[in-house]
C-alpha positions in Angstrom: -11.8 -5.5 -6.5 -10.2 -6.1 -2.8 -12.4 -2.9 -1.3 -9.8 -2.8 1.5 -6.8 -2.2 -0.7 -8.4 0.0 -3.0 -9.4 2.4 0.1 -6.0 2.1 1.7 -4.2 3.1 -1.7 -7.2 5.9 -2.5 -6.4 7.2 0.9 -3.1 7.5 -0.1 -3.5 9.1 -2.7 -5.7 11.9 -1.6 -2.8 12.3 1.4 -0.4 12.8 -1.7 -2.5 15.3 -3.9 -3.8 17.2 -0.2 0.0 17.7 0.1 1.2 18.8 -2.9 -2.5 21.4 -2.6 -1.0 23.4 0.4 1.6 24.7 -1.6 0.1 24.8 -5.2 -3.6 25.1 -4.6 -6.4 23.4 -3.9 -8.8 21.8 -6.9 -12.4 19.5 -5.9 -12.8 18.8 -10.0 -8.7 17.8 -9.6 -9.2 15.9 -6.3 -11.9 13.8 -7.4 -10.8 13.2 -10.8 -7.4 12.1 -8.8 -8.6 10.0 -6.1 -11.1 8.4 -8.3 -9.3 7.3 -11.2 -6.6 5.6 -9.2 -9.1 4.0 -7.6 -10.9 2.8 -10.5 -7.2 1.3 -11.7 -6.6 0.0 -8.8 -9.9 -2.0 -8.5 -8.5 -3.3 -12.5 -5.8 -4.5 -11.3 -7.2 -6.2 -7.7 -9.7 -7.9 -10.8 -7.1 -9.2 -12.9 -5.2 -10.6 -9.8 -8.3 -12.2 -8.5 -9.0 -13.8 -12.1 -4.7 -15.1 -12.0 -5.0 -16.0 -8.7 -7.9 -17.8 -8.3 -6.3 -21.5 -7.7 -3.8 -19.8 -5.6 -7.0 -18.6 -3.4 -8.8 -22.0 -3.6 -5.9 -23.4 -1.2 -6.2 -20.7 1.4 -8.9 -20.5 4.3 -8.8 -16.5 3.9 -9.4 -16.3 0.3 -11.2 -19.7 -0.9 -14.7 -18.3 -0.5 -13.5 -15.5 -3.3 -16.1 -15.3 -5.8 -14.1 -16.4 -8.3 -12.5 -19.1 -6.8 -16.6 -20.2 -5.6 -17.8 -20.2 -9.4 -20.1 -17.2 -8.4 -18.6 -15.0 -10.4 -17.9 -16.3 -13.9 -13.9 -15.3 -15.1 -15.3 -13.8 -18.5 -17.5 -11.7 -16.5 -14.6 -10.7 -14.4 -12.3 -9.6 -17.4 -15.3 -7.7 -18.6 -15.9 -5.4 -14.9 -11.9 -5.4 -14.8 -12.0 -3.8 -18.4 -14.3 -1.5 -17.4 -13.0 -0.1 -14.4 -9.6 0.0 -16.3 -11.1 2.1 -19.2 -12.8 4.5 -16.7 -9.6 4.8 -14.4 -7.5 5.7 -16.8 -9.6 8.3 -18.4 -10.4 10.0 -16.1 -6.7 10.1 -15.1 -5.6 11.4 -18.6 -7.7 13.3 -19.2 -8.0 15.7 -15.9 -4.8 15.1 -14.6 -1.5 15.0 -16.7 0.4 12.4 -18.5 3.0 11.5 -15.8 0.4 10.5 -13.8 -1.4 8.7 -15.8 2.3 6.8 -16.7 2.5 6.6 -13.0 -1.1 4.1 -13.3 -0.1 2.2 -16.1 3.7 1.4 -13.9 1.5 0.4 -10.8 -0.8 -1.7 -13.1 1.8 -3.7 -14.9 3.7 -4.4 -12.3 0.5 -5.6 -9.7 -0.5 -8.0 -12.1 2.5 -8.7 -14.1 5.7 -8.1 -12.2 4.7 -9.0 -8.7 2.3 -11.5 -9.8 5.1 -13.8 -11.0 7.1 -12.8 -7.9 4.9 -14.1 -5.5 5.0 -17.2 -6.7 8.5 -17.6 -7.1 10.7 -15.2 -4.3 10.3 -14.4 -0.8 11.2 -11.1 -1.6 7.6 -10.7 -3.5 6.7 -8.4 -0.7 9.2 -6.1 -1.5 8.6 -6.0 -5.1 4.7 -5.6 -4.4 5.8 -3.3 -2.2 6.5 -0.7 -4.9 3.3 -0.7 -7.4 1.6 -0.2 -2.8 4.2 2.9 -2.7 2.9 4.8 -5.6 -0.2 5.7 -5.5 0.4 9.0 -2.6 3.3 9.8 -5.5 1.0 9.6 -8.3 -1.7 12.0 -6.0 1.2 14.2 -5.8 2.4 14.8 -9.3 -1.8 15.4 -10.4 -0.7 18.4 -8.8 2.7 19.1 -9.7 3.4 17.8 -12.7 7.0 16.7 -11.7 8.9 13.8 -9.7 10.8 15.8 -7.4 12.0 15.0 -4.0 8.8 14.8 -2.1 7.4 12.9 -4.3 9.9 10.2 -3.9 10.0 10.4 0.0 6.3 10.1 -0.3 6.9 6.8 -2.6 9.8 5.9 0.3 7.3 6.3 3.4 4.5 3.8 2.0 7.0 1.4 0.6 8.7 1.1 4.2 5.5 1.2 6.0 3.9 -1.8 4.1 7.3 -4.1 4.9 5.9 -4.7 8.1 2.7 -4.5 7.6 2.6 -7.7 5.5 5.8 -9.7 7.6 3.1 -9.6 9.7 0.5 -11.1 7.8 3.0 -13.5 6.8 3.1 -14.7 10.6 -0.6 -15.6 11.3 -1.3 -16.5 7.8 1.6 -19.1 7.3 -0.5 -21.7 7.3 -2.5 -20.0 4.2 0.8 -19.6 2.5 2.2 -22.9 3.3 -0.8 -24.5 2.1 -0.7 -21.9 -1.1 2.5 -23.3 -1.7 3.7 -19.1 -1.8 7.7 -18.8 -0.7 7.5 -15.9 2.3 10.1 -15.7 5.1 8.2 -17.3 7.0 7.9 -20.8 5.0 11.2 -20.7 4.4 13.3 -19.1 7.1 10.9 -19.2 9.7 8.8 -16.3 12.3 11.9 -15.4 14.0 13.8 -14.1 11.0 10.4 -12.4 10.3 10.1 -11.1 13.4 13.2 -9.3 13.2 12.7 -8.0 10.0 9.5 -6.5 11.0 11.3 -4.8 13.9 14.1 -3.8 11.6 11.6 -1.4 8.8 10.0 -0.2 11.9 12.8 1.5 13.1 13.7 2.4 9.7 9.9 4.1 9.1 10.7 6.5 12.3 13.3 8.7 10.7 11.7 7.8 7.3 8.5 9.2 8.2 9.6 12.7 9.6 11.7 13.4 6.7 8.4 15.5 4.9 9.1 17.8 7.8 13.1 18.1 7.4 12.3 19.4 3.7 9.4 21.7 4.9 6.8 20.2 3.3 5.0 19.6 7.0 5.2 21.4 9.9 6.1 20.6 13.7 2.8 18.9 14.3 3.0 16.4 11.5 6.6 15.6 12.6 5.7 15.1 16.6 2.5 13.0 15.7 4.0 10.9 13.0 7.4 10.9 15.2 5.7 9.8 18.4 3.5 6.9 17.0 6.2 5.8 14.8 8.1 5.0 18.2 5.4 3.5 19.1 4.8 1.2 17.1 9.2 0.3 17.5 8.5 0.1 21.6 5.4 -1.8 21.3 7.5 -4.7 19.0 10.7 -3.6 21.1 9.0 -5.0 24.2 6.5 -7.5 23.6 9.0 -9.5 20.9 9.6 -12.3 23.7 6.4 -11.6 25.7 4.4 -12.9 23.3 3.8 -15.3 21.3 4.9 -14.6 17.2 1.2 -14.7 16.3 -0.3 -12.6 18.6 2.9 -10.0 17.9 2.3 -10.1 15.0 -1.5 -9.2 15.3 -0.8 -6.2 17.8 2.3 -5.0 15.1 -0.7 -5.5 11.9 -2.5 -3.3 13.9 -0.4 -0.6 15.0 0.2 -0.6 11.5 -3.3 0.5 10.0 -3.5 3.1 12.6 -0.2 4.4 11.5 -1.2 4.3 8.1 -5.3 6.5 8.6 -3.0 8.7 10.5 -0.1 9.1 7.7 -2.6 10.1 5.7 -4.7 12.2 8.0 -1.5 14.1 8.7 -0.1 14.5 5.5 -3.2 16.2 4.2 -3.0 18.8 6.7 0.4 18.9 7.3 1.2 21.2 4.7 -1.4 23.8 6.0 -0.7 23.5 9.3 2.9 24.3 11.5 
């Protein structure tokens, strides 16, 4: 069920519905019913692409050890737990939260394993198409609460789906072996690590003012802006001046990193930035 992704995006989530709580009020029965059934449809959908991608993962040193790919895991067992955690996730979404967001789960889900899943394998621009079902889940924690799509919602969607742009141009650098061997079309296998190099520095400087923008509506206060405003430049200088220092592998390591702790403190902030100046 990719544990890593499913925490990132649960994260997320509770960042999104710890937001929307400042200004509606705060629920634990809400929250956890929230949190846990996008995580439960999350882990679904991480099943389902395991079971599609398994020969896909058979040709790459990071994933050929999978489970599923190793025969450990038998597919009909698989389709089974994915069911499962589906059936689970989306109750407890429906039925303790509200219909939009359960709508929201069922978008994220079809397009993971449908829409992006053919993407991958046939556009470099998979990773901005996957980029969206990764974007919604601090919207979807959101509208548990609110019960609309408004403006914060969609800057919330706008902040994730910058942030993870690059996040995985860098994976895409030192993993292009995986991909080339995967036979996957990124920028990398096909236009090379410069061009990706420059696109990772070009949605970094795009995630700085993106980022900040919670505060410009007064959603956040001053603190969440000057954190999130400080290591968003950051993370620009840091590519800014080790882009020809560097080789594009190890860049691209110290950008991937940069990147998580953007993201744990994103969320940290976002939870408390509404109750906070």
């Amino acid at each position: 069920m990719k544990p890593g992704i499913t925490l990132s995006n649960s994260m997320a989530t509770a960042a999104g519905f710890m937001l929307a709580a400042s200004a509606s009020g705060f629920s634990w029965q809400k929250l956890i019913a929230t949190v846990g059934g996008v995580a439960f449809v999350i882990a679904s959908a991480c099943v389902i692409n395991n079971i599609l991608d398994r020969h896909i993962d058979a040709r790459m040193s990071r994933t050929k050890n999978r489970e599923l790919v190793s025969g450990h895991i038998p597919v009909w067992n698989a389709i089974v737990y994915a069911v499962a955690l589906g059936i689970i996730g989306f109750s407890l979404l429906s039925a303790f939260t509200n219909q939009l967001t359960a709508t929201l789960g069922v978008i994220s889900y079809v397009w993971y394993v449908g829409v992006y899943g053919f993407a991958k394998r046939t556009t470099p621009l998979s990773t901005m198409i996957g980029a969206v079902c990764g974007a919604l889940p601090p919207m979807a924690g959101y509208v548990a609460v609110t019960n609309t799509i408004d403006t914060t919602a969609w800057v919330l969607f706008w902040i994730l789906f910058v942030w993870q742009l690059p996040h995985f141009y860098a994976i895409a650098i030192f993993r292009e072996q995986d991909y080339r061997k995967a036979g996957l079309p990124v920028w990398t296998t096909l236009l090379g690590k410069s061009y990706t190099k420059a696109q990772i520095l070009f949605w970094v400087a795009v995630f700085v003012p993106v980022v900040a923008l919670p505060s410009v509506l007064g959603d956040t206060g001053v603190v969440y802006a000057v954190v999130m405003t400080v290591l968003g430049l950051y993370w620009l200088l840091q590519g800014w001046y080790y882009y020809g220092r560097e080789s594009a592998e190890k860049w691209a390591k110290r950008m991937f990193g940069i990147s998580l702790i953007v993201l744990l403190a994103f969320c940290l902030m976002i939870s408390v930035g509404g109750f906070i100046a």
